[in-house]
C-alpha positions as CSV (number, residue, x, y, z in Angstrom):
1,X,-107.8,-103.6,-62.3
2,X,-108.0,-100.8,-59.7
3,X,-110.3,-98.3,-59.4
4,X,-108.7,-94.5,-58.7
5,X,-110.6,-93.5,-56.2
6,X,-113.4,-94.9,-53.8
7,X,-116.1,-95.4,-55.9
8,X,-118.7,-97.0,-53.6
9,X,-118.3,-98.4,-49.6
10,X,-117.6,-102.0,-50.8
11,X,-114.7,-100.9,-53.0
12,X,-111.3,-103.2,-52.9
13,X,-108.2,-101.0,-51.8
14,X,-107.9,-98.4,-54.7
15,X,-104.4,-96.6,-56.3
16,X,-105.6,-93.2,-53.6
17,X,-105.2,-95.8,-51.0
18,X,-101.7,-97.4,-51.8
19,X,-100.7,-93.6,-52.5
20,X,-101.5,-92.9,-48.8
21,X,-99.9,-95.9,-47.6
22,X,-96.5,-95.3,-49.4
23,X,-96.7,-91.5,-48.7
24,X,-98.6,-90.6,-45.8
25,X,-98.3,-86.9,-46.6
26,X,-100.3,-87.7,-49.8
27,X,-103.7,-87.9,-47.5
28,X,-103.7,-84.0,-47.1
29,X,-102.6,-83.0,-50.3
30,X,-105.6,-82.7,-52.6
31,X,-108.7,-81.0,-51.3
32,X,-110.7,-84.5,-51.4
33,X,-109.1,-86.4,-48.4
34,X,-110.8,-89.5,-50.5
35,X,-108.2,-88.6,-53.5
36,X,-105.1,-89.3,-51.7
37,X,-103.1,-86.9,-53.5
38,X,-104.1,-88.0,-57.0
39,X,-104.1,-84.9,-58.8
40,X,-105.5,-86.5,-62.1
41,X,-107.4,-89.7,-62.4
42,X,-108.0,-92.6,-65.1
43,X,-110.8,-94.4,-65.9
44,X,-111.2,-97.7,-64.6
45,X,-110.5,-99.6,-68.3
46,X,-107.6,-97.3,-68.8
47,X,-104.2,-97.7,-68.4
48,X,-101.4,-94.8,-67.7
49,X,-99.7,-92.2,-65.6
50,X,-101.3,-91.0,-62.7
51,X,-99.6,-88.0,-60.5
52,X,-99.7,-87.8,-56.9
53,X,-98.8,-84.9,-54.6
54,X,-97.2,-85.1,-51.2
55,X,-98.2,-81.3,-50.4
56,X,-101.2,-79.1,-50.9
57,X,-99.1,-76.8,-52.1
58,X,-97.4,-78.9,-55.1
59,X,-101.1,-80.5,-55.8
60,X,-102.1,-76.9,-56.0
61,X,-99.6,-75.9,-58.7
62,X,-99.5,-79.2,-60.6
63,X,-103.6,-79.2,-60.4
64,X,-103.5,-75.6,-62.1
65,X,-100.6,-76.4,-65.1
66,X,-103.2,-78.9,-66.2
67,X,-106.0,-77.6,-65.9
68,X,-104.3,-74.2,-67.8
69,X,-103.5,-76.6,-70.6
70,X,-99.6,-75.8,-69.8
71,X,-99.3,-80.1,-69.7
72,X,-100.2,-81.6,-72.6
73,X,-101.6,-85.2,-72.2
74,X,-102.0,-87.7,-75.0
75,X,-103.9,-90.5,-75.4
């Protein structure tokens, strides 16, 4: 199991981190330099799809289709 994100300084390497290392453009896509372009998260216990963005600009637009409800997620 892998967190998303950093959640505290002693954290193992998290998915935000192997996004960066695979796609260095990911570190300044989303607005949280910590979320490595991850525009959506999981929990920890959860499994599933998580987007990254390589631009601010496609983090931007992606960010706004879900959070307008135009993707639908299932669980």
């Amino acid at each position: 199991e892998m967190h998303s994100v950093l959640q505290r300084e002693d954290d193992p390497l998290t998915l935000a981190d192997c996004a960066v290392m695979h796609f260095r453009a990911s570190l300044n896509a989303s607005p949280n330099i910590l979320d490595g372009g991850l525009v959506q998260r999981l929990d920890y216990y959860t499994d599933g799809l998580c987007i990254v963005a390589k631009s601010r600009k496609v983090w931007e637009g992606i960010h706004e289709d879900l959070t307008s409800h135009l993707v639908v997620k299932s669980y």
